[in-house]
N, C-alpha and C positions, 0 to 999 in steps of 0.2 A: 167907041164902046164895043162894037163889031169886035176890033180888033185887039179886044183885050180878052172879050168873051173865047174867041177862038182860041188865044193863046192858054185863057186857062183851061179848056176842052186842050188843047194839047198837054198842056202840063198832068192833066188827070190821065189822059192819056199813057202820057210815060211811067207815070204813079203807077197805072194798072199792070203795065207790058213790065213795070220792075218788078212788081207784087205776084204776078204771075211767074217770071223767070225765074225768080224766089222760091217759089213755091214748087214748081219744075225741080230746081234742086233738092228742096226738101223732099221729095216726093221719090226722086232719085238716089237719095242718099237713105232714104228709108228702105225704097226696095234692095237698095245693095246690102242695105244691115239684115233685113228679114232674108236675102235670100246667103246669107253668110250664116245668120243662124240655123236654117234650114238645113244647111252642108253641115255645121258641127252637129246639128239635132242626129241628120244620117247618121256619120260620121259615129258618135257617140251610141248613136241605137245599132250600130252593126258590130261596134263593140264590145257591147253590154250581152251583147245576139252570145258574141263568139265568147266571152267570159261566164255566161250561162251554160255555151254548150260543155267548156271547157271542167265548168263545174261538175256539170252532169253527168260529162263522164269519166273525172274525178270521182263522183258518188261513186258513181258504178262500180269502177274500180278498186273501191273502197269495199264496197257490198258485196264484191266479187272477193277481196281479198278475205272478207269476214266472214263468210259463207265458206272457203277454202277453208281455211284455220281454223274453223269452228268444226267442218266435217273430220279434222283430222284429229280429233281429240282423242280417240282407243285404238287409233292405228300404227305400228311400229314398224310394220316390212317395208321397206319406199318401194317397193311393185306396184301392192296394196295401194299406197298413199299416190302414188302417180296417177295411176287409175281415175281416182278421186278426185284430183288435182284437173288432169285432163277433162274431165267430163266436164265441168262447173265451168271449167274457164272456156272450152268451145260452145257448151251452150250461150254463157254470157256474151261473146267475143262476136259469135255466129261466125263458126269457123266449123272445117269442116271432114278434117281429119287431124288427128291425137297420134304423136308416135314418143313412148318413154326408151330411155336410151340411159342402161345402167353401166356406171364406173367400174371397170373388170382391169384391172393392174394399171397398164397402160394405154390402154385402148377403151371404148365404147362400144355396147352390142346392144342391138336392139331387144328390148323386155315386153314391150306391149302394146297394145292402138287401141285407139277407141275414135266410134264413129255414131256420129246420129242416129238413132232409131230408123227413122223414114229415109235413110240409105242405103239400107241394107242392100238392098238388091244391085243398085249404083257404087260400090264401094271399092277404092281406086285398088284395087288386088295386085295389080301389079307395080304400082308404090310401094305395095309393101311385101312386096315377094323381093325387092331389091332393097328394104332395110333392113328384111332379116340375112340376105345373104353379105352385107355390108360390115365391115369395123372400121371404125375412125378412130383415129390420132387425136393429137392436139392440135385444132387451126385447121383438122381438116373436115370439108363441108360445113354447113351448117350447124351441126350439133358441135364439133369439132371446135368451131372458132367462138359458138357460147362458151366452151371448155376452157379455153385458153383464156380471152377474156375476162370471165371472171362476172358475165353481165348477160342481161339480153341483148342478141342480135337481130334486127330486122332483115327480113328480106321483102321488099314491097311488090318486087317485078320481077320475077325468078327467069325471067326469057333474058334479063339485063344477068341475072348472077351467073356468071362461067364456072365461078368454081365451086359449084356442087354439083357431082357425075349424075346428081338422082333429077336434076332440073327438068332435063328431055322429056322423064317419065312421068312426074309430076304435070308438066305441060299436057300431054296427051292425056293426062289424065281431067285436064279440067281445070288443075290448079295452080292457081297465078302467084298467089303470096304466100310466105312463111313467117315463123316466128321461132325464136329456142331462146332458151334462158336456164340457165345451170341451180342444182338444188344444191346448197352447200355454205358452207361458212370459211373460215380461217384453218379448221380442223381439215378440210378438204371438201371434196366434190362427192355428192353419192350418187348423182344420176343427174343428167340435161333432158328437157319435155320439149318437145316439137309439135307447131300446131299449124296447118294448111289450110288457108283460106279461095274461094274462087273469082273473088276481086283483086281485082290491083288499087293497090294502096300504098299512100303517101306514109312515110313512117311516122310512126307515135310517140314523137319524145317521152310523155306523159304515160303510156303504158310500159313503153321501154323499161323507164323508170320503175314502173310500178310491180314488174316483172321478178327487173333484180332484186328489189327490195321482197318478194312474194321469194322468190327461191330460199333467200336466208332465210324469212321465218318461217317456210316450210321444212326446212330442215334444221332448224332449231325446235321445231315442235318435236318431228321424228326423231330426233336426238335426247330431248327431254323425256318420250315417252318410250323410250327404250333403256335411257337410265332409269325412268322409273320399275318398269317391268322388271328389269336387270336385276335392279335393289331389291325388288320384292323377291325376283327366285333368287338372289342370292341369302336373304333373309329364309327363305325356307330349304336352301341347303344346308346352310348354317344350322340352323334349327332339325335339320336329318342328322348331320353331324353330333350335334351336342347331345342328343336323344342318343346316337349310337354310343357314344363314346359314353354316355353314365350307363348304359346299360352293363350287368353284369354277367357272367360267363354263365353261374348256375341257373338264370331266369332263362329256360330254354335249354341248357346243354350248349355245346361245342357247334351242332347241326345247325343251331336256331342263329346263332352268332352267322357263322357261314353265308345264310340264305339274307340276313338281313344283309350283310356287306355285297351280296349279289345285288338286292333291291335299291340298294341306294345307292351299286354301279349304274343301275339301267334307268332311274330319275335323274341323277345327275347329267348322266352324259344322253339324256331323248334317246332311249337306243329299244329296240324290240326285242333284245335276247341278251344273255349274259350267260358267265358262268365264272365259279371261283375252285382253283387247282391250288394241291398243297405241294410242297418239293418235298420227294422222297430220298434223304439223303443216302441210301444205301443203293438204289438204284440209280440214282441222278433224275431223274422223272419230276414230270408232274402230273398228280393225280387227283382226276377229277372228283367235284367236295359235292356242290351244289351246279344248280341249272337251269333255266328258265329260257321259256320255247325253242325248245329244241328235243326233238323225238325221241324214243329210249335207242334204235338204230346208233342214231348219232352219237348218244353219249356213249353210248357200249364200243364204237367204233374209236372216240377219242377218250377212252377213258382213263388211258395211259400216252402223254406228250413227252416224246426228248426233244432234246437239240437239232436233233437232224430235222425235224419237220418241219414243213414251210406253211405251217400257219403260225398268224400271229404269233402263237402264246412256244412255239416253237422259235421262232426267230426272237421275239423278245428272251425268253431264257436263255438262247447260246452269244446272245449279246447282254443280258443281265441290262435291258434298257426298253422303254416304252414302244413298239413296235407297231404302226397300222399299214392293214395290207386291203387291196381290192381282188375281189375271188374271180372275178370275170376274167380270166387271164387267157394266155393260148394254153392250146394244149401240151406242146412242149412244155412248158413253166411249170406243170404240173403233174410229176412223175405219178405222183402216188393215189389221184382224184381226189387228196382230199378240199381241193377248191372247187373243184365241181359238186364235189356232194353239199357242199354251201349254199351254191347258185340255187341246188336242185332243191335246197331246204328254203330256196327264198331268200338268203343276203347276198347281198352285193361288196360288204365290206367288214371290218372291225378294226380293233385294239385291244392291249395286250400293257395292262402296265406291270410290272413286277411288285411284290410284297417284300420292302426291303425292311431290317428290324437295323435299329438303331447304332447298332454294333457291322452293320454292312453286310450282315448275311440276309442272302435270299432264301425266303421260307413259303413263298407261293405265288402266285397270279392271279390277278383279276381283271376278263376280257369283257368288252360288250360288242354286241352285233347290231348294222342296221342291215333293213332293206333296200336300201338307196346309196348311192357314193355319200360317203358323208364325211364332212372333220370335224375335229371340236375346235372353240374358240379359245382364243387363251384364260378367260374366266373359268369355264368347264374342264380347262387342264390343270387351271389351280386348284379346283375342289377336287376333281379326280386324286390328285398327288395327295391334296390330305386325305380323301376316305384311304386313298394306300396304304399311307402313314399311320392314320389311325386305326386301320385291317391289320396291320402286322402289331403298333404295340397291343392290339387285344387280343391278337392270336398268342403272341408273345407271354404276356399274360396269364392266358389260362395256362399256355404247357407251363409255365412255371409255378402256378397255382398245381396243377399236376402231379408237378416233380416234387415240390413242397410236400403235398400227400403224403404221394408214394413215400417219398422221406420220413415224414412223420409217423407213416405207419410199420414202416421199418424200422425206424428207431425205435417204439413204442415197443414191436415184439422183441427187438434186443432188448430191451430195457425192463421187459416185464419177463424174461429168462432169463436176465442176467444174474452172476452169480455177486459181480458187482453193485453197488449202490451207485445211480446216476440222478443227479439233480440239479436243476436247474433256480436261478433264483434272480428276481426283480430286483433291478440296480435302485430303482427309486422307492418303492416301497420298502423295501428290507424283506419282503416274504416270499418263502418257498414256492413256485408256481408249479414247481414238482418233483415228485421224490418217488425211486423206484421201489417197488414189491423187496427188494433184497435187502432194506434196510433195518426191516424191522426183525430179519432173521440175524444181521449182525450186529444190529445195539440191540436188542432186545425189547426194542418199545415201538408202540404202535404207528402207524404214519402220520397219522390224522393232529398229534400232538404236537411235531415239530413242525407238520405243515402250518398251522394256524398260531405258533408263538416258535420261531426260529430263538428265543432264550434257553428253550427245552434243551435243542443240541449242543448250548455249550456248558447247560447243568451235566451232560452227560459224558463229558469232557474229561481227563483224570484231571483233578485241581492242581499237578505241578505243568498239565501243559494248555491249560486253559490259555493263560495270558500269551503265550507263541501261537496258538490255532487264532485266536482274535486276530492278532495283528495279522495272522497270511491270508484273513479273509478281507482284513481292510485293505491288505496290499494288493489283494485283488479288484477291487470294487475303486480303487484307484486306476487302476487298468494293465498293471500286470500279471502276468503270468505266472505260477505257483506252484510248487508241491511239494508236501512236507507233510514229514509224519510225527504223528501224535498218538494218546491212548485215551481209550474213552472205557467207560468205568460200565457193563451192563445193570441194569435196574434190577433186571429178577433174580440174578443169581450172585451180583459182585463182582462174577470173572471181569479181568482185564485185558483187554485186546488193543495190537496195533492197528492203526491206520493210515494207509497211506493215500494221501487225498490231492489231486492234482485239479488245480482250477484254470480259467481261462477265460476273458473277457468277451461279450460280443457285442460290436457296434455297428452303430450305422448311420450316416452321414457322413462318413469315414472315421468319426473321432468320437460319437455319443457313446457313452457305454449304457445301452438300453438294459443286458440280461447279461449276468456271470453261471457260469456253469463247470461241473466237474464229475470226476468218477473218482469214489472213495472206496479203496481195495482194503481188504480183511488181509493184512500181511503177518497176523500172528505165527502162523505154520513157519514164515519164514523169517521171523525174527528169532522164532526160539531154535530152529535150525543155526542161523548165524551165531546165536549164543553159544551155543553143541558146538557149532566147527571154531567157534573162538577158546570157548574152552578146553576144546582137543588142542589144538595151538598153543593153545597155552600150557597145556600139558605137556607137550611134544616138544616145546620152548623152554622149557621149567627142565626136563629131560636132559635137553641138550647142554644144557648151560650147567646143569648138573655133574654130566661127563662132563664138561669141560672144565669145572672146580676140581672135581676128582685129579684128574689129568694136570691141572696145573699145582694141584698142592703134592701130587704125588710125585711132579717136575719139581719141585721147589722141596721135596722131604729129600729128594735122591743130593736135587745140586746144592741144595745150603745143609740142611741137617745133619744130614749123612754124611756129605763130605768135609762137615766141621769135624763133626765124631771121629769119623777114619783121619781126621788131620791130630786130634785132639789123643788118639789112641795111638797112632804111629809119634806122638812127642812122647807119650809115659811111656813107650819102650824104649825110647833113646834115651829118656831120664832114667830108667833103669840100669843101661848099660854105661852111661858116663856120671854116673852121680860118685864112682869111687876113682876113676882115672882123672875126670874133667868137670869137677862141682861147676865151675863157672858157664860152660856148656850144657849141662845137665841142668843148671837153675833154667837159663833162657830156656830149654824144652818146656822144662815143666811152667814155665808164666803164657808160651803157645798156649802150651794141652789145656791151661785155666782161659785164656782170653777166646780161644776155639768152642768150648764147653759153654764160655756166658752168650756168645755167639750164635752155636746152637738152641739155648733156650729161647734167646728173643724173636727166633724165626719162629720156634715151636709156639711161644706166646701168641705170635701176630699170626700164625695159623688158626690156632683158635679161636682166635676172637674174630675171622674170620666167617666161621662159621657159627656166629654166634647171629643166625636170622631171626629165629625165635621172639630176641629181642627189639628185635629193628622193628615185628609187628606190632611189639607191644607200646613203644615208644622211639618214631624216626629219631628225635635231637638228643635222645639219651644214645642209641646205640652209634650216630654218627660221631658224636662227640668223645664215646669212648673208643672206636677206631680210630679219630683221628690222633686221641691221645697217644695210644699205644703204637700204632704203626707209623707215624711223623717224625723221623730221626730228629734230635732236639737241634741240630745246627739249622736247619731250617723255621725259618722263620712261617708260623703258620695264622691266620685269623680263621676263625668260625663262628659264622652268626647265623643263629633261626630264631625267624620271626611269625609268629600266627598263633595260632589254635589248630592243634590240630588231629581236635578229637572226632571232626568231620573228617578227618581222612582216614578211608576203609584201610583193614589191616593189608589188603592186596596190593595196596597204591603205598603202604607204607615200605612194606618188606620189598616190593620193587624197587623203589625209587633209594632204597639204601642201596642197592647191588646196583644200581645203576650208576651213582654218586661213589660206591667202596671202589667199582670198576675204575673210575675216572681219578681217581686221586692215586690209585696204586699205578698207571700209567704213569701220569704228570713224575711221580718220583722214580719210576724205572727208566723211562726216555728221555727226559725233559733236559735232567741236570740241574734245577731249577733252586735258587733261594730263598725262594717265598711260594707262599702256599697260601690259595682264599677259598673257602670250600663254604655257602651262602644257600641256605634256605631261607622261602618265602611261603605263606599257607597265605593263601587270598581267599574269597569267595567266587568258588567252582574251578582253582587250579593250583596246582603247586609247581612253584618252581625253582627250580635249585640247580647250581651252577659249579663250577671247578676252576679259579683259574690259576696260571703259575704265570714266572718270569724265565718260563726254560729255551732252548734254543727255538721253539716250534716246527710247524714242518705244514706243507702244503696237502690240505687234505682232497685226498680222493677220493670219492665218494665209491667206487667200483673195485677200488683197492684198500679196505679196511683190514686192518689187522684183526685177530681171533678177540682181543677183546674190546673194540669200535665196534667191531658187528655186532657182540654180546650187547651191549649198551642200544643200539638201533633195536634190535630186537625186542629187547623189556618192553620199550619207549612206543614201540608200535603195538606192541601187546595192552598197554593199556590204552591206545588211542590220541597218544601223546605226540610231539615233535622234540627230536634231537637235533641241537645243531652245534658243530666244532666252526670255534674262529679260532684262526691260527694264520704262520708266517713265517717263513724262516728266519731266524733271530728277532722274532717280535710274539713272543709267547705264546700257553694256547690257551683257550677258554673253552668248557664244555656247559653248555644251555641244555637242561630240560622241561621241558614245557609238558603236566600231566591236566588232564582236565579233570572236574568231579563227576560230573553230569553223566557223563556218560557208563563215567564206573559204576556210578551208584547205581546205574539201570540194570544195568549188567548181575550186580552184585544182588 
């Protein structure tokens, strides 16, 4: 029993030392877990640490970048906005110098620093006595390789960076770290900000970051807020412009025009002085108009500019091109002082654009002056170029508005002396828009009548040439060109007057016909003169043709009449001496001395019926017809036909046109040879015409070589205002055409 009791004491025994060993592990397998979560607890709490801090200055940089871009909201100059830039970000950073570094072509120059307040007196001077004697490149220094980059560059340990010259200095100065980050976008770079710190520091990916991304929106603000600016002055030069341009020449005069186009050189272009010169083309000069701050010395000094001078508005006119000069020169450069007397008036610069007019002539200059080196932008040279353009068409303008005047008022005293009538008349309305004082002394009637119902003037018309003045006026109002005379019947007394009235169209757009106009001359005096000298002519014609009837029937008494008779008188004396030796000889005399005697009579006959004119006024188809009877030997084959009325044809046109036609038929049978014979009148309305023709040899006519009676015939034929014409040929017979008109005889007559 002992020895069971102790066995089961031992068995409890091992039960215990198992349940304990047990427990040992468990005990140990719990501290390994607790002290495993303890390490992730750390582990987790130092990262929770570092994602809070990370956050925080995350914020910051956030509050830093919204503070930045909130301060830059009215700011446009990036000097200005560096400034600004710089300040926030060292305060925030606790940094401890600011240095802005603006984009100048190729290179980088120091613009500006900023320093803590409570530094002043600590303030690393000689840091920055060596960024402003400094320019960087691309890649070079510091600022240099934010440039190239395109980012921010850290420098945490500037005694580690070799390659920035400025490090040494920056060290003695106190400071250990840097930073730059470039302002800019895709459009370019406008300036790189550098900031000094006097810790050494591990770099900031996270500000790095936050750096590049701050430089573009800072220069996306300043790019936005200078297009905005922009937009707005360009909206108010636009609107200088529009204002000048409606303005007109008489609100103010010529002077008022001038000074405006000076005031809106010197807003446009920010300039503190101006002036506007005219070109004087008889001298070649320009001469000064207006002027703005610039002493009466001065102006009196420049008040006349050539070519040869070497200011601006001289160099621009002997180039005929925009010219900017700086006065600060040496004194060699400047023979004449007139760049010195600039300085001494306070500018340092100008320009000089020319007044070019549309047509390429230069008609003046308009310069502006500043106090400071200055250029324009290219916006400011675009609006420049139009106030130019729009300075010269409104100078252009008035002188033609001017000349217009002048014109008008020259016209006006021609027109109100003249002896002539001048009138002018609206293509679309139909009415007179004016008629001179001389009118109413040559129709006889008032002005005010025709001005206000243009029917008046073609009542006053003569009624045969009413329907001819209409149409020359439609043919003008079509758009040509006119003149033709007419008669117009006066109202108060009946007299009939010529006129000669010549019209002309006037348009514009090259092809409208806006206004027709003319000068209507009193050519009575010279019409009835032409009548006088046609009627001497015709006198003098009537004369000659007279002698020469004379002469040719006194040619034709001697060679046919006379020498029938002397033939007819020498047979009855030989019939006298052989009638008793030789009857048969003596008959044949005496049947001579009979066939010579009826021989003589038919000459003598066709002589006088010759002169039988009388008749030919009474009736052209009777007296033609009995010439042709009597003088158309019967072996000839003869027709004659007249056709018309022709109790309209004046006796002048009648008794002509027989001597012209008697002419012609007594040729055809002297020259021709001919066996047939067509002698044809025709009376139409307003011409006669009548014709000759044969079947005789013909003959090539000459105009320069006419025989005594072809000229006779021209002559009649021009005396009445007629046309002659011979057709002919050798061996293909001749034809004589007369063409008389009525119209004009009748006038005459």
């Amino acid at each position: 029993m002992g020895r069971s009791s102790f066995q089961q004491r031992m068995g409890y025994r091992d039960a215990e030392i198992e349940y304990l060993e047990s427990e040992r592990d468990r005990l140990q397998n719990s501290l390994h877990d607790t002290r495993e979560r303890f390490h992730r607890f750390m582990r987790d709490s130092r990262q929770f640490a570092f994602q809070m801090r990370d956050r925080l200055n995350e914020r910051r940089r956030l509050d830093l970048q919204y503070s930045i871009l909130n301060s830059l909201e009215k700011i446009t100059d990036p000097s200005e906005a560096a400034e600004k830039v710089l300040e926030i970000l060292g305060y925030g950073l606790g940094m401890d110098l600011g240095i802005s570094w603006l984009v100048d072509g190729a290179t980088l120059r120091c613009d500006g620093f900023w320093r803590p307040p409570g530094l002043a007196n600590d303030a690393p001077e000689a840091l920055e006595r060596a960024c402003r004697d400094s320019v960087f490149r691309r890649g070079e220094a510091l600022p240099g390789r934010a440039w190239a980059q395109g980012g921010a560059v850290w420098a945490g340990d500037l005694e580690m960076d070799g390659e920035d010259p400025r490090s040494g200095v920056a060290l003695s100065e106190g400071l250990h770290s840097a930073v730059a980050f470039p302002v800019g976008n895709s459009g370019g770079t406008l300036l790189v900000m550098e900031l000094f710190g006097r810790e050494i520091e591990a770099p900031d990916e996270g500000l790095i970051r936050t750096l590049t991304i701050l430089g573009s929106q800072v220069a996306q603000v300043i790019e936005r807020r200078q297009a905005e600016v922009a937009l707005a002055k360009d909206l108010e030069n636009t609107r200088l412009l529009r204002d000048l341009s409606m303005r007109h020449v008489s609100e103010g005069g010529i002077q008022g025009l001038y000074d405006e186009i000076m005031d809106a050189a010197i807003v446009l272009t920010r300039a503190d002085a101006g002036t506007v010169q005219i070109f004087d083309d008889e001298t070649r000069e320009l001469v000064l108009i207006s002027t703005q701050g610039f002493g009466r010395n001065m102006a009196e000094h420049f008040h006349r500019v050539n070519a040869g001078s070497n200011t601006s508005c001289g160099i621009a006119l002997a180039k005929n091109e925009r010219s900017f000069i700086a006065f600060d020169v040496p004194e060699d450069e400047d023979p004449d002082g007139s760049m010195r007397m600039h300085v001494e008036a306070g500018y340092l610069s100008a320009q000089s654009t020319p007044l070019i007019t549309r047509s390429g002539r230069s008609i003046g200059m308009v310069s502006t002056h500043w106090r400071e080196h200055h250029r324009l932008t290219e916006r400011e040279l675009r609006f420049l170029d139009l106030l130019a353009r729009q300075a010269a068409d409104l100078i252009e303008q008035w002188r033609a508005e001017e000349a217009l005047h002048e014109s008008e008022e020259r016209f006006r005293h021609f027109a109100e002396n003249s002896e002539d009538v001048l009138w002018i008349l609206d293509a679309g309305t139909g009415q007179l828009e004016y008629l001179s004082p001389a009118f109413e002394k040559v129709w006889g009637e008032p002005r005010d009548a025709v001005l206000q119902d243009l029917g008046r003037w073609r009542e006053l018309v003569h009624p045969e040439d009413r329907e001819r003045a209409g149409e020359g006026m439609a043919r003008l109002l079509g758009g040509e060109t006119f003149a033709q005379e007419y008669r117009i019947v006066r109202p108060e007394d009946g007299e009939v007057r010529w006129i000669l009235d010549t019209g002309f169209p006037i348009t514009y757009d090259s092809w409208r016909i806006k206004r027709v106009a003319g000068i209507a001359q009193d050519i009575t005096v010279r019409k009835r003169a032409e009548e006088e000298r046609g009627r001497l002519w015709a006198l003098e014609a009537g004369v000659r043709a007279q002698r020469a009837e004379r002469r040719r029937i006194s040619r034709d008494l001697h060679d046919r009449v006379a020498h029938d008779m002397a033939v007819a008188h020498q047979a009855l004396q030989l019939y006298e001496v052989l009638k008793e030796d030789n009857p048969e000889w003596a008959a044949r005399k005496l049947a001579t001395a009979q066939q010579t005697v009826r021989s003589a009579l038919d000459a003598t006959r066709n002589l006088s019926s010759e002169l039988w004119r009388p008749a030919a006024e009474e009736s052209l188809e009777d007296a033609l017809r009995e010439f042709v009877d009597t003088y158309v030997p019967e072996e000839i084959e003869t027709v004659f036909l007249f056709d018309g009325d022709e109790s309209s044809v004046p006796d002048k046109i009648r008794g002509q046109t027989y001597l012209i036609l008697r002419e012609a038929v007594r040729n055809a049978l002297k020259h021709s040879g001919c066996h047939s014979l067509k002698v044809v009148v025709e009376v139409m309305p307003g011409v006669v015409r009548g014709s000759v023709g044969d079947d005789g040899c013909g003959f090539e006519p000459e105009g320069d070589r006419d025989g005594v009676g072809l000229k006779s015939m021209r002559e009649r034929t021009a005396l009445l205002g007629g046309d002659l014409r011979v057709v002919s040929g050798n061996g293909e017979g001749t034809r004589v055409e007369v063409y008389v008109p009525l119209a004009r005889s009748g006038e005459e007559g």
